[in-house]
BAFILUM-832276 format. One record per atom (N, C-alpha, C): residue number from 0; atom name; z, x, y. Coordinates in pm, 1 decimal. Atoms other than C-alpha are relative to their C-alpha. Example, Ala and Ser with C-alpha at 12.3 -4.5 7.8 and 13.67 -1.06 7.14 Angstrom:
2
SITE|n|atom|w|u|v
SITE|0|N|0.0|89.0|-119.0 .
SITE|0|CA|780.0|1230.0|-450.0 .
SITE|0|C|0.0|90.0|120.0 .
SITE|1|N|-6.0|-82.0|-119.0 .
SITE|1|CA|714.0|1367.0|-106.0 .
SITE|1|C|73.0|-77.0|109.0 .
This chain:
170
SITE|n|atom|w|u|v
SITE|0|N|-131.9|40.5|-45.5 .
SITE|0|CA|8097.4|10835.9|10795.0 .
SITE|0|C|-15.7|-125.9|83.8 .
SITE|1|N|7.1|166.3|-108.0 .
SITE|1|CA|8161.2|10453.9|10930.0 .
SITE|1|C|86.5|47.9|120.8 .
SITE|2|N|-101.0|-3.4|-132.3 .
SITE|2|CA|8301.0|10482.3|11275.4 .
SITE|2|C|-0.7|-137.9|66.8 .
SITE|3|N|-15.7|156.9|-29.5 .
SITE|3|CA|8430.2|10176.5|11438.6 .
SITE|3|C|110.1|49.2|172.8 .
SITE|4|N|-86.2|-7.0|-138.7 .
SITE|4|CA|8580.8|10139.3|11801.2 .
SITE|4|C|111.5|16.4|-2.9 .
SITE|5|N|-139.3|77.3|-10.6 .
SITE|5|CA|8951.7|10184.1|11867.1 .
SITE|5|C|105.3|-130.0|-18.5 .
SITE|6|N|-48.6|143.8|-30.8 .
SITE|6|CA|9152.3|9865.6|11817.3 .
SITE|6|C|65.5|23.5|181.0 .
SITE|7|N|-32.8|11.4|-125.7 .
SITE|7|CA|9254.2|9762.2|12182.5 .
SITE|7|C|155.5|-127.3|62.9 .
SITE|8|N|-98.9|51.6|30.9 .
SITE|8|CA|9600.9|9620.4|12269.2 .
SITE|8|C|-33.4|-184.1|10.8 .
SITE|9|N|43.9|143.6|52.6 .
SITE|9|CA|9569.0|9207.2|12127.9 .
SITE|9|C|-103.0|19.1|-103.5 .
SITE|10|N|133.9|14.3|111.9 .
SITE|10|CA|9284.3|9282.8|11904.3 .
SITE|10|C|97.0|-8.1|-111.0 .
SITE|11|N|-66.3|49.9|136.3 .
SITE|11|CA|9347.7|9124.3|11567.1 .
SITE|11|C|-55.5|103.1|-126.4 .
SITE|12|N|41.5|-128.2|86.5 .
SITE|12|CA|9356.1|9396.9|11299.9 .
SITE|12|C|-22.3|-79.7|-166.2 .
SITE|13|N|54.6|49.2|144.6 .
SITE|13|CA|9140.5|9272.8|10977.3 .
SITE|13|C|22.9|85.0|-130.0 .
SITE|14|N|-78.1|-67.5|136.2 .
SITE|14|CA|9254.9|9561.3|10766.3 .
SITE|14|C|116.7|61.3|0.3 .
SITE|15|N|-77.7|-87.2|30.8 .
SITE|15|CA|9507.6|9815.8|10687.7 .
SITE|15|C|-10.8|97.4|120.3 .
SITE|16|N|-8.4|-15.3|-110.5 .
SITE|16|CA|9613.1|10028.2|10943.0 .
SITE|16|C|-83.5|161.4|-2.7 .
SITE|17|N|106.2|-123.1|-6.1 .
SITE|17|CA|9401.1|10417.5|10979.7 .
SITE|17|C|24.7|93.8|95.5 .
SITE|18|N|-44.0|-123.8|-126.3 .
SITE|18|CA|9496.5|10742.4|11126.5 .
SITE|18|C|-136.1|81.1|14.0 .
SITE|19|N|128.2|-107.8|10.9 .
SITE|19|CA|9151.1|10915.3|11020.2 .
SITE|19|C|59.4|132.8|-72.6 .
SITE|20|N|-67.4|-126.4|43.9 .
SITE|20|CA|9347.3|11191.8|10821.4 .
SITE|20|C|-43.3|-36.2|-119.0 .
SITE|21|N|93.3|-75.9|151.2 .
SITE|21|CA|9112.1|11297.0|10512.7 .
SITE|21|C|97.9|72.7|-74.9 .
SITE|22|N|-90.7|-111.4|132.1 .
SITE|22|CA|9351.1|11379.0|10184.8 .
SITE|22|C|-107.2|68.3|-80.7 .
SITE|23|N|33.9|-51.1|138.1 .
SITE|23|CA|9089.2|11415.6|9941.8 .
SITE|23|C|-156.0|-66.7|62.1 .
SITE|24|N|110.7|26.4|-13.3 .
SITE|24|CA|8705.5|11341.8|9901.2 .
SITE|24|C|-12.9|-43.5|-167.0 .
SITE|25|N|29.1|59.0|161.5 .
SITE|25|CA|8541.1|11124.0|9579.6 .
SITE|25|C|-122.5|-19.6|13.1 .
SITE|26|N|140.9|29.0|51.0 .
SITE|26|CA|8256.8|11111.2|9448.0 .
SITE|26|C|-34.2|-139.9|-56.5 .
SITE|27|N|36.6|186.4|71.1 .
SITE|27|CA|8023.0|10751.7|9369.5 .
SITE|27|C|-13.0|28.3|-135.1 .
SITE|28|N|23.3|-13.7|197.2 .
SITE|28|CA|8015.1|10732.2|8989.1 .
SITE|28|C|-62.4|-101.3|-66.5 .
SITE|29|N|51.1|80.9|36.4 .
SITE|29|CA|7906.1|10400.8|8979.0 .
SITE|29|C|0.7|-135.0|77.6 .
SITE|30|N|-37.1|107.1|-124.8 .
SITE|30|CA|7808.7|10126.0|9167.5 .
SITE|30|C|-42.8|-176.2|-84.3 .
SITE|31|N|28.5|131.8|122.3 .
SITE|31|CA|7745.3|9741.2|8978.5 .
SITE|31|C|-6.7|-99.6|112.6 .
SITE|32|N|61.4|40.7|-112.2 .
SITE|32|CA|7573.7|9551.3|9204.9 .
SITE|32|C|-37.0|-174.5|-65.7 .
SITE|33|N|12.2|141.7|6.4 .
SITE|33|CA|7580.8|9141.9|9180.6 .
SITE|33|C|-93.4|-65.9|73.0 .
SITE|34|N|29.8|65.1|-84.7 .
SITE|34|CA|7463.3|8825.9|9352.7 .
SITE|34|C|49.8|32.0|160.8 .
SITE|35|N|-112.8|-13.1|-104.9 .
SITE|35|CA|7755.9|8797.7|9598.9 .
SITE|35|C|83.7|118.6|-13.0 .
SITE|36|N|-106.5|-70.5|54.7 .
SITE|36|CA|7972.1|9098.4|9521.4 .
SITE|36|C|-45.3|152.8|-29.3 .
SITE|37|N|121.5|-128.1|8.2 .
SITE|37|CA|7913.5|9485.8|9491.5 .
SITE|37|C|121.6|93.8|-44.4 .
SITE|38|N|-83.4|-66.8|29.8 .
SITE|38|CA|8173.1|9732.2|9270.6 .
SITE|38|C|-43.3|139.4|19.0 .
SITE|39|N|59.1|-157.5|-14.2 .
SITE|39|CA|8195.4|10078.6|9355.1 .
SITE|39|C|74.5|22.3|-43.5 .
SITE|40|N|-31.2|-94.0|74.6 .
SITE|40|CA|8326.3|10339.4|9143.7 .
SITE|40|C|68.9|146.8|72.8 .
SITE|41|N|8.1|-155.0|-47.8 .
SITE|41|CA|8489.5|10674.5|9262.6 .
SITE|41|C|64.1|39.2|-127.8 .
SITE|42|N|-122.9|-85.9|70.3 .
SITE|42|CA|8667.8|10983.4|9107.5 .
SITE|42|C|8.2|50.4|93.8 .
SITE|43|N|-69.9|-67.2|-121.0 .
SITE|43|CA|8892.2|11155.5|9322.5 .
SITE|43|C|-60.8|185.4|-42.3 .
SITE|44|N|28.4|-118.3|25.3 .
SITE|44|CA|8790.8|11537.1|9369.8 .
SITE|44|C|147.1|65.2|-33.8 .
SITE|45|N|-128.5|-59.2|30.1 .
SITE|45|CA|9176.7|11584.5|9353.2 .
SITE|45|C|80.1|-123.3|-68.9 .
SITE|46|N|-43.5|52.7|46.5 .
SITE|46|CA|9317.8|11446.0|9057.9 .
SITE|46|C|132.7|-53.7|-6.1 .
SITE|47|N|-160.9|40.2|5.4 .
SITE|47|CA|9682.5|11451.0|9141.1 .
SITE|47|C|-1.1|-123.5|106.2 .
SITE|48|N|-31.0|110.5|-94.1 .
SITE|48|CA|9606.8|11198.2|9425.5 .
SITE|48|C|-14.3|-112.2|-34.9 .
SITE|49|N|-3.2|152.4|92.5 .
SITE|49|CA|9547.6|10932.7|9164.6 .
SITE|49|C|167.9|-59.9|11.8 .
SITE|50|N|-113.5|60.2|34.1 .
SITE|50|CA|9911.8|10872.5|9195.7 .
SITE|50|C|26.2|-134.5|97.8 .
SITE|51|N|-61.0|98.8|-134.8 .
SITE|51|CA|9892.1|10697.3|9538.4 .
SITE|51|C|-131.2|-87.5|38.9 .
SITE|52|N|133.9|116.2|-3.3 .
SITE|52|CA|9564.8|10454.2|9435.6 .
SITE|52|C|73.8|-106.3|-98.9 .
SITE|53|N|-39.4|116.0|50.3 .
SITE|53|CA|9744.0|10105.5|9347.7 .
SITE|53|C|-93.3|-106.4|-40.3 .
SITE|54|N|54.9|108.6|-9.6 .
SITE|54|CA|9573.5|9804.0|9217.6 .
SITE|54|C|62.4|-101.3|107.1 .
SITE|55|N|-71.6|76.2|-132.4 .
SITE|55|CA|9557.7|9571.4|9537.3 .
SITE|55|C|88.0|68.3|87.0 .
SITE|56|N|-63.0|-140.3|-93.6 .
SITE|56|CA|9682.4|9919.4|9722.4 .
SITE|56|C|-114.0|-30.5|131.0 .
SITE|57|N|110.6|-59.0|-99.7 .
SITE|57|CA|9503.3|10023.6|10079.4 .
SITE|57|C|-60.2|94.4|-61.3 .
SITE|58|N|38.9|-113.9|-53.6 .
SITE|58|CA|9313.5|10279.7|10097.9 .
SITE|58|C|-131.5|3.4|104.9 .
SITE|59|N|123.3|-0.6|-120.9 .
SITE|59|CA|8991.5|10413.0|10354.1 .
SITE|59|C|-73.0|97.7|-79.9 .
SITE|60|N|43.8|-78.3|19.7 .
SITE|60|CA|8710.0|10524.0|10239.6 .
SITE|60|C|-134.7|7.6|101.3 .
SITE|61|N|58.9|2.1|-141.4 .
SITE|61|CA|8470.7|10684.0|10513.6 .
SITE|61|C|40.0|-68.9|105.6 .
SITE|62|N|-46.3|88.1|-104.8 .
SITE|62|CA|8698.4|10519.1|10736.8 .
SITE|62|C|3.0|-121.4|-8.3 .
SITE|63|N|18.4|124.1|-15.0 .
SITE|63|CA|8656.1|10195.7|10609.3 .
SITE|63|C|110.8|-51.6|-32.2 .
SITE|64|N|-117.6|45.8|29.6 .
SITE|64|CA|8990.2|9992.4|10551.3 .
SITE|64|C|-62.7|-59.0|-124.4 .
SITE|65|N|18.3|91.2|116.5 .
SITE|65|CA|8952.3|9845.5|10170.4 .
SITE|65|C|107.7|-2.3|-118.8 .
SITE|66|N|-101.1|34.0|73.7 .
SITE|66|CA|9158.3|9710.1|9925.4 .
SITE|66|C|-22.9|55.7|-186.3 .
SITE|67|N|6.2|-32.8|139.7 .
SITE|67|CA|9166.5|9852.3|9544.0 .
SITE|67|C|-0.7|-114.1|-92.2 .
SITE|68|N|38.7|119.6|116.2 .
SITE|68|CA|9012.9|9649.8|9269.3 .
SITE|68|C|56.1|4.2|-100.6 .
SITE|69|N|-50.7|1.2|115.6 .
SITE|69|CA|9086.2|9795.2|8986.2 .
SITE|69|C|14.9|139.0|-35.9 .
SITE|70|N|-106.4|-154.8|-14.6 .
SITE|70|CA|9266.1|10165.2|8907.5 .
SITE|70|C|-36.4|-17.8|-193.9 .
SITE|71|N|-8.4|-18.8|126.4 .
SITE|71|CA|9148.5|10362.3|8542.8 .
SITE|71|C|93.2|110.5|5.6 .
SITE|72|N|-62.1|-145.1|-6.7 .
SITE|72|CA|9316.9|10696.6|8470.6 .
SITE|72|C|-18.3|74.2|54.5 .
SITE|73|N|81.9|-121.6|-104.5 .
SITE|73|CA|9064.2|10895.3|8646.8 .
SITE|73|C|-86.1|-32.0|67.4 .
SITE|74|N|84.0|61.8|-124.6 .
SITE|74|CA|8871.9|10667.1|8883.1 .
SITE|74|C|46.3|-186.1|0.1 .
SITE|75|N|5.5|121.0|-59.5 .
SITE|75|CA|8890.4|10348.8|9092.2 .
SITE|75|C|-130.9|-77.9|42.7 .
SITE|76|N|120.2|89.0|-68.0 .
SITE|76|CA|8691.0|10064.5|9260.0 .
SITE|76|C|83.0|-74.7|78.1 .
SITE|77|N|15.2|112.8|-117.1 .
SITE|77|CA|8658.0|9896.8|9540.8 .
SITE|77|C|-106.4|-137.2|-30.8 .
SITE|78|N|97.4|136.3|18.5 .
SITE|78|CA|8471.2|9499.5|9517.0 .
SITE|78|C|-22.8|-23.1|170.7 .
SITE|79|N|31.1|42.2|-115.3 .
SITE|79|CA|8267.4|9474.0|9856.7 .
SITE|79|C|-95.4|-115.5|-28.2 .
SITE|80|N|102.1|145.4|-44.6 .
SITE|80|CA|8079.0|9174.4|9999.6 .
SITE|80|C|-91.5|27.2|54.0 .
SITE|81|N|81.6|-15.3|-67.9 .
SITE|81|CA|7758.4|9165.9|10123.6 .
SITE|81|C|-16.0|29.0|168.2 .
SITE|82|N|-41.9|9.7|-154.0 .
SITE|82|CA|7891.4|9147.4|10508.7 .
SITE|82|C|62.9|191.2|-2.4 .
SITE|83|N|-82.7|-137.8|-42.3 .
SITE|83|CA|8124.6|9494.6|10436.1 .
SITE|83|C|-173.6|98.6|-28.4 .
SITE|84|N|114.2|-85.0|1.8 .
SITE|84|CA|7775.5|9670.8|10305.3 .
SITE|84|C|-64.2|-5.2|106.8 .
SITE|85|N|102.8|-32.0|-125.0 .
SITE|85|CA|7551.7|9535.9|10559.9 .
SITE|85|C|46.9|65.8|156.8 .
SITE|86|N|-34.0|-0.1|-83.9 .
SITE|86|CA|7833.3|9623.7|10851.4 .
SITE|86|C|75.2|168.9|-10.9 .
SITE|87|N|1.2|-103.3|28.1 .
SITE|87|CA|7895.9|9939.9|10693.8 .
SITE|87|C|-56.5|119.9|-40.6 .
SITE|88|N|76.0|-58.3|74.3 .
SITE|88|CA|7777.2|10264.4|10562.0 .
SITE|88|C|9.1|-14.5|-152.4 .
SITE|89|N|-7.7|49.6|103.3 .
SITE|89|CA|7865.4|10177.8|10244.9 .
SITE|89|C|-137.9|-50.7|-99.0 .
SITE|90|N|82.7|53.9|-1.7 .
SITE|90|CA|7577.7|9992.4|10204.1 .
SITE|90|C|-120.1|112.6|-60.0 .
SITE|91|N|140.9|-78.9|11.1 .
SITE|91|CA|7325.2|10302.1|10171.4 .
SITE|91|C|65.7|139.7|-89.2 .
SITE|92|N|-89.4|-76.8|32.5 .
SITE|92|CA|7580.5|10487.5|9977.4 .
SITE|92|C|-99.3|-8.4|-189.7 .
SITE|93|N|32.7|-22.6|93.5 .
SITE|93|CA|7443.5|10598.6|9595.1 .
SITE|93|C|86.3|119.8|-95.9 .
SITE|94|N|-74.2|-119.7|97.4 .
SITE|94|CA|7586.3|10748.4|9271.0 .
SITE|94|C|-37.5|158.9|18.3 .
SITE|95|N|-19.1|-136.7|19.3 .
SITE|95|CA|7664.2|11108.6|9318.4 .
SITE|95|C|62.6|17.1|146.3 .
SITE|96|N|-46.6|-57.1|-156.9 .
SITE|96|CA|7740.0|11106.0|9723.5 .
SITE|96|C|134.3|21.3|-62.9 .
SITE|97|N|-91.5|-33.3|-35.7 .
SITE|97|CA|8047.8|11221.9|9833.1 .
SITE|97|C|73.5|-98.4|93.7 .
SITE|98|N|-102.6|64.6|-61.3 .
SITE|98|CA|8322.9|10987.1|10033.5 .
SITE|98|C|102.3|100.5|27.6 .
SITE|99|N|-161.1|-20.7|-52.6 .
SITE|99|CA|8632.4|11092.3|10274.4 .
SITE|99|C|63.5|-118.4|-73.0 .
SITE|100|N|-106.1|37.2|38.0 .
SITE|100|CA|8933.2|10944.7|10143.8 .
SITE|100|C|125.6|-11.8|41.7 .
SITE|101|N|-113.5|1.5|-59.1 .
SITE|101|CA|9224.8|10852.5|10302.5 .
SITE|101|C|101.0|-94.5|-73.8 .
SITE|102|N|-90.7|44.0|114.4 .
SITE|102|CA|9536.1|10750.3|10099.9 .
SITE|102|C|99.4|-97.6|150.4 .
SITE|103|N|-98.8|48.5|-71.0 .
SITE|103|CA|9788.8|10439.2|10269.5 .
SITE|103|C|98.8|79.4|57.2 .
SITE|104|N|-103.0|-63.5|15.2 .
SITE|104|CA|10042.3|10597.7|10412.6 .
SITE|104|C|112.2|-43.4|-42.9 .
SITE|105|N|-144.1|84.2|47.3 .
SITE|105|CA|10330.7|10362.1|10349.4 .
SITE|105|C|-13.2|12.4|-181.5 .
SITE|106|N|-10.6|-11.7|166.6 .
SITE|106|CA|10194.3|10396.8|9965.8 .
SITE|106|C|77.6|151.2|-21.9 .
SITE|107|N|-15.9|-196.1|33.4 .
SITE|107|CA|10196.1|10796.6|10007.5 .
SITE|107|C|178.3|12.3|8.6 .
SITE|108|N|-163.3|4.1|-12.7 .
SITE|108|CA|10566.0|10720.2|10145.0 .
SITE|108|C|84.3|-16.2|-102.8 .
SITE|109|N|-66.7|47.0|99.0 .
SITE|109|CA|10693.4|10519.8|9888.5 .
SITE|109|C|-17.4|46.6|-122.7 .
SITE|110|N|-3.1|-24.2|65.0 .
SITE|110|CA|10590.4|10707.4|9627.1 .
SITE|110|C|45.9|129.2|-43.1 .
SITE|111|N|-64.5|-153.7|-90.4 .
SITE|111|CA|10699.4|11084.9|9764.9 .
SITE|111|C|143.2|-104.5|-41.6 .
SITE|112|N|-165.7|49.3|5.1 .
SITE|112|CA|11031.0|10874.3|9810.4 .
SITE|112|C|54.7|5.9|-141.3 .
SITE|113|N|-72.8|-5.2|119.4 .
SITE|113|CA|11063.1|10752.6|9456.0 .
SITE|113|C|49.9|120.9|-66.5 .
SITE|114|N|-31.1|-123.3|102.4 .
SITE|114|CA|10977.0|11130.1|9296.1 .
SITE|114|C|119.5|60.3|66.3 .
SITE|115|N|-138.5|-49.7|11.3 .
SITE|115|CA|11263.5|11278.1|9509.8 .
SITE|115|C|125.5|-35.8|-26.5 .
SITE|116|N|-178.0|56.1|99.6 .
SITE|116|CA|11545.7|11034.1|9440.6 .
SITE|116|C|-8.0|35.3|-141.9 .
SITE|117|N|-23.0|-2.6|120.8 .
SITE|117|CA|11452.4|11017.2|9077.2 .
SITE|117|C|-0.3|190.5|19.9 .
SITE|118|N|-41.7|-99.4|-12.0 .
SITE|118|CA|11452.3|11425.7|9178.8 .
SITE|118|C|152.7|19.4|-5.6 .
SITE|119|N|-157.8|-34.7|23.0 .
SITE|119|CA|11770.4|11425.0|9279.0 .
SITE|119|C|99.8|-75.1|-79.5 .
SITE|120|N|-70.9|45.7|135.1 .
SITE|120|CA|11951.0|11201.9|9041.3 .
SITE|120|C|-34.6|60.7|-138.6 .
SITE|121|N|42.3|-102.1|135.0 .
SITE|121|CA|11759.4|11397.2|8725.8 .
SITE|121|C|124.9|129.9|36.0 .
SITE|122|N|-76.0|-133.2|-54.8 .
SITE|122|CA|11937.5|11682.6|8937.0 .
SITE|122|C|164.4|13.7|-26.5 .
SITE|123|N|-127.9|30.5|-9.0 .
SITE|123|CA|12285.0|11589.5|8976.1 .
SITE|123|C|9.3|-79.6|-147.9 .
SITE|124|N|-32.5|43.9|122.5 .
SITE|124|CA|12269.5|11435.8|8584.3 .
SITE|124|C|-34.3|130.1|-84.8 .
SITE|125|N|33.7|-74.0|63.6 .
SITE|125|CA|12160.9|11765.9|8482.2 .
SITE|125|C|-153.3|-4.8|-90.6 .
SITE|126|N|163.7|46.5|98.7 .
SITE|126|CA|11816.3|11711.0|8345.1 .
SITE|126|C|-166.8|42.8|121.4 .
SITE|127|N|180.8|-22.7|-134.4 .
SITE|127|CA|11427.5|11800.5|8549.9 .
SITE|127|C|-47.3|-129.4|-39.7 .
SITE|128|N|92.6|118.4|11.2 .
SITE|128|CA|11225.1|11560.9|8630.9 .
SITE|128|C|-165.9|18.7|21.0 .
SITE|129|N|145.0|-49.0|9.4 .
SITE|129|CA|10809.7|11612.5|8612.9 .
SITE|129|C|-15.8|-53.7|120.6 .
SITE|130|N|79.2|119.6|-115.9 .
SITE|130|CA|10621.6|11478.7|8936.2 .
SITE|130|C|-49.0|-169.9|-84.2 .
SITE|131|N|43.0|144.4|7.0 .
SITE|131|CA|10503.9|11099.0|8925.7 .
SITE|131|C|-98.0|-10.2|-108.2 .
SITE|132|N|92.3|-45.3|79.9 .
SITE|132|CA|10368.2|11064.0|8580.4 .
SITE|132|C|4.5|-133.5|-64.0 .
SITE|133|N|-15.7|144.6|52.6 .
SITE|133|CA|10236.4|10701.0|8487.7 .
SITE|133|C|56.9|-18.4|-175.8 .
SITE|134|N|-47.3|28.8|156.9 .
SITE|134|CA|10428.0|10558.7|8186.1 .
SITE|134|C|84.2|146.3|-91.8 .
SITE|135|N|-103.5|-79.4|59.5 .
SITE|135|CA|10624.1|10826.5|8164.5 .
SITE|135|C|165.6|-86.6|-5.2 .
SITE|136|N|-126.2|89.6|-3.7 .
SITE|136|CA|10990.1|10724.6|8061.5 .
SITE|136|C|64.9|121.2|73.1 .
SITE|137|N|-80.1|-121.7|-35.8 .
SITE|137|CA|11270.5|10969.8|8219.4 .
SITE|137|C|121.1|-59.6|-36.5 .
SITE|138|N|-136.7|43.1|18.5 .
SITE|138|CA|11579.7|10956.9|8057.5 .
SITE|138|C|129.3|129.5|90.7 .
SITE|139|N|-89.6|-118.9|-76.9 .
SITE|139|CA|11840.1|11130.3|8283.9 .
SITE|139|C|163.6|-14.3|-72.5 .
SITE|140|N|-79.0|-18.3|142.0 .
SITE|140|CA|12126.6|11020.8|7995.9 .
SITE|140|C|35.8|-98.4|-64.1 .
SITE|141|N|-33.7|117.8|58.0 .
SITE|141|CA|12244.3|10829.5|7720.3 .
SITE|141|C|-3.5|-127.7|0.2 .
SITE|142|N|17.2|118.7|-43.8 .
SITE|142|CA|12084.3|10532.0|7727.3 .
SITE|142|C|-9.7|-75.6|147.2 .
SITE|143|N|77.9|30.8|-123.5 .
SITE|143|CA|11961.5|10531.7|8099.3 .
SITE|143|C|-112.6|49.2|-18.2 .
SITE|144|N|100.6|-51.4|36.1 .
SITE|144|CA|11644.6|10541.5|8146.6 .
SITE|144|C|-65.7|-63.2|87.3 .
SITE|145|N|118.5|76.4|-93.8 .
SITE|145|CA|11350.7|10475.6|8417.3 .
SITE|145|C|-129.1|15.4|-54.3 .
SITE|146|N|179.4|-6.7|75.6 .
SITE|146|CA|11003.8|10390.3|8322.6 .
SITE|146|C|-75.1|-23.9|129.2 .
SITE|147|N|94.5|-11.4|-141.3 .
SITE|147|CA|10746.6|10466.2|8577.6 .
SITE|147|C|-155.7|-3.5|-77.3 .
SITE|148|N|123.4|54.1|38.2 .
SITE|148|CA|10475.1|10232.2|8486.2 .
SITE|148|C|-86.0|-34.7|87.0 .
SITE|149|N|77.1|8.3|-118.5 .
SITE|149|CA|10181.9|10225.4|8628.6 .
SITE|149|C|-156.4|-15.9|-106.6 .
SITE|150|N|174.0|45.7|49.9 .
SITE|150|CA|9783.1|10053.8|8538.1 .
SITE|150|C|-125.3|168.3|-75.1 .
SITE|151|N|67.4|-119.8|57.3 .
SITE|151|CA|9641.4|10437.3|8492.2 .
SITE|151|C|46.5|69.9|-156.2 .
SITE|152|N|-56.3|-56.7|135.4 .
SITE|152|CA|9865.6|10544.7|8202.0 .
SITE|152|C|-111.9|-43.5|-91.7 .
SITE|153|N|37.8|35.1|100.5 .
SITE|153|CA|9661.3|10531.7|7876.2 .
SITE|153|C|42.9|-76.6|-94.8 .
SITE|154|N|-82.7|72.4|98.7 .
SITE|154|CA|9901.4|10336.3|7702.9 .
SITE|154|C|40.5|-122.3|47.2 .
SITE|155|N|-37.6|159.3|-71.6 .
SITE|155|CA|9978.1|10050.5|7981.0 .
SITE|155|C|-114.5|-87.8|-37.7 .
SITE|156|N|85.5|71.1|5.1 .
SITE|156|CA|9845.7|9724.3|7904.5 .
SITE|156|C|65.1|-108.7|114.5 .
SITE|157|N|14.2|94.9|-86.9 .
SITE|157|CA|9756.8|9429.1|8159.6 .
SITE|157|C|90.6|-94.5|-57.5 .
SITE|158|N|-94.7|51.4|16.7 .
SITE|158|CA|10023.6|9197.3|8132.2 .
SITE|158|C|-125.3|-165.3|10.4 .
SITE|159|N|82.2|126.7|-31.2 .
SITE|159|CA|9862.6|8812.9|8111.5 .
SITE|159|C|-16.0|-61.0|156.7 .
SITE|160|N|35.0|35.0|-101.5 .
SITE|160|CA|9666.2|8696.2|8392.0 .
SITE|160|C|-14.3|109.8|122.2 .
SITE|161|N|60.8|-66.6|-63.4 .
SITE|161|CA|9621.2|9019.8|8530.8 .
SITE|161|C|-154.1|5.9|23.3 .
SITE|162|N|158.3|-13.1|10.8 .
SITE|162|CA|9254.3|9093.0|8602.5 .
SITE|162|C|-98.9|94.7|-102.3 .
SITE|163|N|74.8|-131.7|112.1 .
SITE|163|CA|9239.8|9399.6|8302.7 .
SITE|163|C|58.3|-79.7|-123.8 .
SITE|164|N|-73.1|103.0|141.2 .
SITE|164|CA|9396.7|9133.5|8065.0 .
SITE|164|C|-80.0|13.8|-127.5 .
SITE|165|N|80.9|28.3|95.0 .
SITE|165|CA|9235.2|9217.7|7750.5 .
SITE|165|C|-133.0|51.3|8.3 .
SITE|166|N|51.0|-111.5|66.6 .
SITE|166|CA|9009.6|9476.7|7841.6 .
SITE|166|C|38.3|117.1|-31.5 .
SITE|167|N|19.1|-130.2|45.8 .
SITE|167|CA|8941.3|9805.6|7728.3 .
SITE|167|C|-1.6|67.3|102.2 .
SITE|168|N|34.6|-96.3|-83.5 .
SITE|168|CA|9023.6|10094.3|7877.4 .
SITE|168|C|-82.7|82.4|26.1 .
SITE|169|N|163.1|-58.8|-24.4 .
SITE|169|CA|8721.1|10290.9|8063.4 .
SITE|169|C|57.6|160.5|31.1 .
């Protein structure tokens, strides 16, 4: 586990913000190790929490504030720098450990939010609605219809000039 001092009132905050509240734990799956540059791999031990891992999302893992690289169906990555390894545990971290996990909260918010409106409008149109299910469509009637697209679906593709532009899904 990285532990890092309190921020202190004026200190300039370099990441995302951190309560220390552990949703889930992931396992390393793969790590791809460069010059400059170092991809790590998880899978979540709890698959439903894939909903609230964005490309270019927060999240913390072992406490560390980092930004999401790139989001498959059933695992993510983080792209660290030589500075976050050497100033972290990260650094001594190998395929199979285990990672805490802490999900944004403002993501966890906004996405809780969406499933109950589209809850209660499915509701009040007469129709159910599933939990948060990428690339699912929901038609609640006649020619309405929300599409809740999202990079994990099996069927979404990278739009040009994304960074999955034209690959294959893993």
């Amino acid at each position: 586990m990285n532990v890092e001092r309190a921020a202190r009132f004026n200190d300039e905050i370099g990441g995302h913000l951190m309560s220390g509240h552990i949703m889930t734990t992931a396992e390393v799956v793969q790590i791809v190790a460069s010059e400059h540059n170092c991809q790590m791999w998880f899978s979540l031990r709890d698959p439903a929490a894939m909903k609230y891992i964005l490309y270019k999302g927060y999240i913390g893992v072992d406490g560390i504030s980092l930004t999401v690289g790139e989001v498959l169906p059933l695992r993510f990555c983080v792209h660290l720098i030589p500075e976050t390894l050497q100033r972290t545990t990260l650094g001594a971290k190998k395929v199979g450990e285990q990672v805490n996990i802490e999900i944004d909260p403002q993501t966890q918010a906004t996405i809780d939010t969406v499933e109950r409106v589209l809850a209660a409008v499915a509701e009040e149109k007469g129709r159910q609605v599933a939990p948060f299910a990428a690339g699912r469509t929901l038609s609640l009637s006649p020619g309405a219809q929300f599409c809740l697209c999202d990079p994990r679906a099996p069927s979404w593709r990278a739009p040009a000039g994304h960074p999955r532009a034209g690959k294959p899904d893993q």
